[in-house]
N, C-alpha and C positions, 0 to 999 in steps of 0.2 A: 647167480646174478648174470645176467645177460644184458648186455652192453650192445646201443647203437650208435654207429655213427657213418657219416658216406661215404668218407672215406678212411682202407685203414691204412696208416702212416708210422714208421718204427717212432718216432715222437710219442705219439701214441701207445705203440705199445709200448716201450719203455716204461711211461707214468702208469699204465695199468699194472704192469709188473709190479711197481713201485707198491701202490697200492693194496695191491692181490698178498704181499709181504707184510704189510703194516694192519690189515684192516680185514679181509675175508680170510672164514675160516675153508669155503668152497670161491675155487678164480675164476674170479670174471672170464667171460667169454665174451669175445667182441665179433658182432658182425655186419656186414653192410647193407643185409638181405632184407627190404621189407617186411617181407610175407613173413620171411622167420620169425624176424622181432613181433609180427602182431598177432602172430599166433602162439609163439610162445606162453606157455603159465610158468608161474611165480614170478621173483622180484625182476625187473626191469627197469633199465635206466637207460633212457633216451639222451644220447649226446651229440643234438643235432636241431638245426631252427624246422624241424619237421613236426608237426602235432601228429599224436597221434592216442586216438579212442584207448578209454581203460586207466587204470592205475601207475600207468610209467611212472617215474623219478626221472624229471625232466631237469638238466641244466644245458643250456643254450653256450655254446661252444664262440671264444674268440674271435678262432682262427689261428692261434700261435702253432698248436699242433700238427695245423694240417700245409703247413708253411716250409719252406728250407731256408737255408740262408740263412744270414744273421744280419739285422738291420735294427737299427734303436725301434724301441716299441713305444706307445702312449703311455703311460701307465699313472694315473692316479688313484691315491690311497684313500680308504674311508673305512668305518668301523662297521663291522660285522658280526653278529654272536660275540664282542665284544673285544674283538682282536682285530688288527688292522686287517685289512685284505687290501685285492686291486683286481682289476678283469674285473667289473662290475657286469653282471647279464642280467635276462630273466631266466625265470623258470622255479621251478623249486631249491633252488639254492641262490644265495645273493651273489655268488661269483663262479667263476671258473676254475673251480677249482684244481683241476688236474692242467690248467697252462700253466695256472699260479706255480703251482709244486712246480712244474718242469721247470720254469723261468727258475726257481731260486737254487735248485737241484743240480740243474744242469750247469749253474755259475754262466746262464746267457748273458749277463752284463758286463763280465771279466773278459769276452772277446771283441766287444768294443772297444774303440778308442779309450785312454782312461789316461788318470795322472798313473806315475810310478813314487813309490817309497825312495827314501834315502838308500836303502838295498837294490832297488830294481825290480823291488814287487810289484803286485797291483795293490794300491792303496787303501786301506777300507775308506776312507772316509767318501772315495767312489760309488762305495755301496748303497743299494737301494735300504737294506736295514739300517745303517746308521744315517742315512739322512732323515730316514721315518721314524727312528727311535728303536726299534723290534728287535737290534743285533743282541740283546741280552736275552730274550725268548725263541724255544724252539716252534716257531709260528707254523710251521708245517704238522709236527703234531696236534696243534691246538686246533687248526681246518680237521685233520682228518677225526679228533673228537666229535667236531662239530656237525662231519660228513654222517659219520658212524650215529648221532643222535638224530639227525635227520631220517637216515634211513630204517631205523627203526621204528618213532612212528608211525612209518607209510608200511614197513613189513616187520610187524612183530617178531615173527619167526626166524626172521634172517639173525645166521648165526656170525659171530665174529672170533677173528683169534682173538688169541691171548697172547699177552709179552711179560714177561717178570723185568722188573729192572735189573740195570749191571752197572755197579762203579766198578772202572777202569782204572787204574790207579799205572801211569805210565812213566819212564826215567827216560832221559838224555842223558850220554855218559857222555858229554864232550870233553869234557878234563878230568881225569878218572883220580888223577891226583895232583895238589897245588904245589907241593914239591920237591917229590922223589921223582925217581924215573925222569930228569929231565934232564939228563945227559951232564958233560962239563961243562958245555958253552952257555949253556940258558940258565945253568946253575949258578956259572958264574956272573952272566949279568945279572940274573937275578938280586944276588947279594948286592954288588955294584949300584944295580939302582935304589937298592932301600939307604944303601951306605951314603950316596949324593943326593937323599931326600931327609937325611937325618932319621929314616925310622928304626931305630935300633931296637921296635922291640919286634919287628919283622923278621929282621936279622938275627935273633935271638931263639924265635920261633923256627925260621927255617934252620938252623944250627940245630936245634933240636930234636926236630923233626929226621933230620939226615942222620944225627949217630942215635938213634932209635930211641932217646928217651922221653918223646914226646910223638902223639899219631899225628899222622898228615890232616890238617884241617877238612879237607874235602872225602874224606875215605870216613863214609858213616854207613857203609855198605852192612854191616854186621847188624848195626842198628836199624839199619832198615828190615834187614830179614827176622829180626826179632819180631818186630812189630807187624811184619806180614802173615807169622805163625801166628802170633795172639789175636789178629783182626779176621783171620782165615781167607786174606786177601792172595789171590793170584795177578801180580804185574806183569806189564811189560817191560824189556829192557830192548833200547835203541844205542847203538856204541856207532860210534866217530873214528871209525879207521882210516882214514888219510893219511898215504903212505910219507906225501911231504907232508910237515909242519909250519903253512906259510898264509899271511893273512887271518880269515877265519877260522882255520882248521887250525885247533892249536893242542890236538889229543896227544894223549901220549905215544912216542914212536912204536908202531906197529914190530919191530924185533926186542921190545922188552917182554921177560919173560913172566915178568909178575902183572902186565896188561895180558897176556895171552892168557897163563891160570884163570882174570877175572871173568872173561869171554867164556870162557870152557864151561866153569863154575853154573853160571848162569843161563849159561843155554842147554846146562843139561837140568836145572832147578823151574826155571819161569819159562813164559814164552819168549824168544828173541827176536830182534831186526836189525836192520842195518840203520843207520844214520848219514845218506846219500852227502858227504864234502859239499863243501862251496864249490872246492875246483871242479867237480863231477859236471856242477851245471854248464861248466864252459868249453869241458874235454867229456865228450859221449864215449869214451872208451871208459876214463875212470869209472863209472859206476859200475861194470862190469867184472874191473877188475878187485874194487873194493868188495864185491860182495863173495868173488868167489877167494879173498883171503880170509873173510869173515867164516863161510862154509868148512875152509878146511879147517883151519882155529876149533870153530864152537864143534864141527863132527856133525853138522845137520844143515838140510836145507833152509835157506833163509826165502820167506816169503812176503816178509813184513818189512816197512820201510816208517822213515818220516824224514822228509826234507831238513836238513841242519838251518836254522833260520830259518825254518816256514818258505822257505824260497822253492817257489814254481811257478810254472805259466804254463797257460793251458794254451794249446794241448801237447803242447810238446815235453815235459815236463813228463806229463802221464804214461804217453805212448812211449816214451824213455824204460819209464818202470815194465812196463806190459814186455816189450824186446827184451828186460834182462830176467824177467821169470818173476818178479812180484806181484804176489796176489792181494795185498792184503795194502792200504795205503794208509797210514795216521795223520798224514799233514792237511788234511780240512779245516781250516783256521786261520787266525792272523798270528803274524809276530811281534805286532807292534799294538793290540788289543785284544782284552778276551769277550767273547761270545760267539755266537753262531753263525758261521762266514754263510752256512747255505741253509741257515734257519730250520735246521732239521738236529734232532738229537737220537735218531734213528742209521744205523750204516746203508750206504745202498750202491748199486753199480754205476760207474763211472759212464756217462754218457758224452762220444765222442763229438761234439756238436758239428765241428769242420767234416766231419766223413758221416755225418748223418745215422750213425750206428753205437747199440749199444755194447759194451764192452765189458770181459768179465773181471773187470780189477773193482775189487771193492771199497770201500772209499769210508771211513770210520771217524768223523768228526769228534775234534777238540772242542772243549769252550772256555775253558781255563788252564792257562799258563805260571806257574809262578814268577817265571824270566818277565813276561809280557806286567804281572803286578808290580813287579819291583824295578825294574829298567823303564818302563813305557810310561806305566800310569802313578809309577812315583808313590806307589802306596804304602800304606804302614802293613806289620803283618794283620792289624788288628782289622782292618779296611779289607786286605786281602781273604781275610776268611769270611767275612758277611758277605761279600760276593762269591765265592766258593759254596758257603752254604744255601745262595737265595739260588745258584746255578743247579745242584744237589735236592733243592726241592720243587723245584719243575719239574727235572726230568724226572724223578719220582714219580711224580702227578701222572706222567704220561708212561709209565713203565719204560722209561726209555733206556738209553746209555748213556753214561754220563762218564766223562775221557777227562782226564786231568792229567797234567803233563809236570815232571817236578826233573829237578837236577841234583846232584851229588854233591855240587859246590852250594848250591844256596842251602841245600839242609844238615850240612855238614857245621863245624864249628868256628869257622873266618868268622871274624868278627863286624864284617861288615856284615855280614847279615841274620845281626843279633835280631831274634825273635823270630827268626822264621823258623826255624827247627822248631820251636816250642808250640808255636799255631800248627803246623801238618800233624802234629803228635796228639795234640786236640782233635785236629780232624779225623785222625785215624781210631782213638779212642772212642771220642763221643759220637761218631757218626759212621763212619764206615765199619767199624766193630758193628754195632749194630744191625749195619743193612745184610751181613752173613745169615743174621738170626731173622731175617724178614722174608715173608712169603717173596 
């Protein structure tokens, strides 16, 4: 496929990268050259208000690509092949396709002005998906079906990759345990507070817990590896090593010896990352130093991250990770709802929009949270898994990835969060046992 346009712009090639990954089995080749392009044979695609004689695949360009800066854009929404779009043009396709992708890809909207969250994030309710409805579909895969049946059509022969789908089944170990390991002082208030709230059977529980005739509510760690052997599931595991204990970081202290084993365990079993502290985001040395405790701990490089709270800001946030040797990003998402923050359920490289350049941190979007089901949206488990599962067959549709993020304390045995162990167990049985056995 040979690709025209006037000019080429790393905007540009970025989204063609993009594409050349998600959609041709041979990469596009982009050039500016007339003559080239109209002498060229086979598939061609004109990306440019230039006509020209012959067969091309015309879609008539914005302008957002061939732009810098960052400035509010027009953008209204209308249906398309049946799915929202925007950048309306002419040509052979009803939109612009490849600013669309960048626009949502790139998170151009998140470095405009914008409200912030109770935390300090960017908000979703900001977002161009949730004003338009879309934040629960991967709408960028659903364009690039739509590109990939277009272009078929016009060139039979053009071949295309293939993608198998992947459920990702991913852990936050922020409290590795509810309460052992939690020193004399937090032990003691601990007790303290259930004792001046009247909850004696708290007090009961953690007494039993501490002279070992009872397990720690939060430690289903065994249970989960059971059910990763029977489903032939590979996770990830993301650990909360903050050296203080203060505010959000509330892990277990990095010199206990039965946190260190779990660390070890796991990074030599699954794949591991780090779990970037809240303090991290405010002191640019901690993340450096958190990761290289984690390194010598697990006995392996760590290249994988996800923000603790979903909390980042572009771009600094990103460039942060890139300086401390992270290749690999997990926190594409909100913290405070689930879906598709960049309407994509495909990974793709992180594009620096302030330096104009694409960047090799890879970037592996969530769209389901169980924290974000039961804290934010208030749901039942029973609520939580119909959207888990309508989340699980889209990206299906689309062979894509599908990233679910779970914790240790909600599927462990506290009883606040009766039913939720019982729904991920469903989930793992009836459906992700499955997807092992599927093309």
């Amino acid at each position: 496929m040979l690709l025209y346009c006037n000019t080429i712009t790393p905007r540009l090639q970025y989204i063609v990268e993009f594409f050349n990954k998600e959609l041709f089995e041979t990469p596009i080749t982009i050039t500016a050259d007339r003559s080239q392009f109209e002498q060229a044979s086979g598939p061609k695609l004109n990306y440019s208000s230039h006509e020209f004689a012959g067969t091309a695949f015309s879609i008539h360009p914005v302008g957002l690509l061939f732009e810098s800066g960052i400035r509010p854009q027009a953008i209204q929404c209308f249906t398309a092949n049946g799915h929202v779009a925007f950048f309306s043009t002419s040509g052979d396709f009803p939109f612009d396709i490849f600013a669309a992708s960048f626009y949502l890809l790139s998170r151009y909207e998140e470095y405009l002005p914008h409200e912030k969250d109770e935390y300090g994030r960017y908000a979703h309710i900001n977002s161009l998906a949730f004003r338009e409805g879309f934040l629960d579909q991967p709408l960028v895969n659903y364009w690039l079906q739509g590109l990939k049946q277009a272009l078929s059509q016009r060139y039979p022969a053009l071949l295309f990759r293939k993608h198998n789908f992947k459920c990702i089944l991913s852990y936050d170990i922020d409290i590795a345990w509810s309460y052992l390991h939690k020193g004399f002082a937090r032990t003691a208030g601990g007790f303290a507070r259930s004792i001046l709230k009247g909850e004696w059977a708290l007090v009961k529980d953690r007494w039993d817990v501490l002279r070992g005739t009872k397990k720690d509510p939060y430690d289903c760690f065994e249970w989960l590896d059971a059910l990763h052997l029977y489903c032939r599931s590979r996770p990830y595991y993301f650990f909360l090593v903050a050296r203080k204990q203060v505010g959000y970081d509330k892990n277990t202290p990095t010199h206990v010896k039965a946190f260190r084993q779990l660390i070890e365990y796991y990074a030599h079993t699954y794949k591991t990352g780090i779990h970037p502290s809240w303090q991290s985001g405010d002191d640019v040395d901690l993340l450096s130093e958190e990761k290289e405790w984690l390194e010598v701990v697990a006995d392996t490089e760590i290249i994988r991250s996800r923000q603790h709270y979903i909390r980042f800001e572009l771009p600094d946030t990103y460039r942060r990770l890139i300086k401390a040797g992270i290749e690999k990003d997990f926190s594409m998402g909100y913290g405070s709802i689930n879906g598709f923050r960049a309407s994509v359920c495909s990974s793709f490289a992180w594009y620096d929009l302030k330096n104009e350049t694409a960047t090799p941190l890879l970037i592996y979007p969530f769209c389901f949270m169980d924290a974000n089901s039961f804290y934010e949206q208030k749901d039942t488990p029973q609520q939580a898994y119909a959207e888990l599962i309508l989340y699980h067959e889209q990206v299906r549709k689309m062979n894509g990835m599908m990233i679910s993020i779970w914790h240790n304390s909600i599927l462990g045995t506290d009883k606040t969060f009766a039913g939720w162990r019982e729904m991920f167990e469903l989930f793992m049985k009836e459906t992700v046992y499955w997807d092992a056995y599927s093309d």
